[in-house]
C-alpha positions, 0 to 999 in steps of 0.5 A: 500500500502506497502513501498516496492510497492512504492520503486518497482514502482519508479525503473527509465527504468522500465515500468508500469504494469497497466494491470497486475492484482494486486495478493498482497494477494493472495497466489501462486499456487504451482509451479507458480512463481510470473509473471507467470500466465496463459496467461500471456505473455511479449509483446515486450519482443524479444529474451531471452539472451540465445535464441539470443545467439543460433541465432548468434551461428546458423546464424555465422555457417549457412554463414560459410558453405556458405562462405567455399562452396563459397570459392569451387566454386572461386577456381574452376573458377579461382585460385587466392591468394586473393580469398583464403585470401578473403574467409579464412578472412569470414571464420576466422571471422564466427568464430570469430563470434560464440566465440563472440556469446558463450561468451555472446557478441551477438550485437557486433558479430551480427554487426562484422557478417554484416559489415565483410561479406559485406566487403567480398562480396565488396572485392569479386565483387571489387578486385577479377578478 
């Protein structure tokens, strides 16, 4: 056991990989990288950076269409200020959302996409006549 294994091991919020079959000695085959085997997969490994991104990206524009065909069908039943300033604020914050997501804060812009729209939703059953 080489000092570098230990020092590898004893990372604090790192877990233990016991299952992980030990291939110190042996060479890697061509074009594998180390941790890349077959049938090697991540359990609970969720979303890659760039993958959670793409779902923000696509969950934000998805309830901005909705947003703006929802925005169509209040004014077509009753035209009012507040409908346009309660929709016109889900949509500015749809797109607040994807510059959030783009820029790498995906949590932030998933909690301000959940709590904005159901503060539109409640301004929309609450105030609007």
């Amino acid at each position: 056991m080489d000092i570098a294994d230990v020092a590898d091991n004893d990372q604090p919020g790192q877990p233990e990989q016991l299952d992980r079959p030990d291939r110190s000695g042996e060479a890697l085959l061509e074009g594998e990288s180390e941790g890349e085997g077959e049938g090697e997969s991540r359990p609970g490994a969720g979303l890659t950076p760039r993958q959670a991104r793409l779902v923000r990206v696509v969950l934000a524009s998805v309830m901005m269409a909705t947003m703006a065909a929802l925005l169509v069908v209040r004014l077509a039943s009753r035209r009012s200020v507040l409908v346009v300033g309660v929709y016109g604020a889900a949509l500015v914050l749809c797109g607040v959302v994807i510059e959030l997501a783009r820029n790498g804060r995906t949590r932030l812009g998933s909690w301000l996409l959940g709590i904005g729209l159901v503060a539109a939703v409640a301004a929309d059953l609450l105030l609007l006549p």
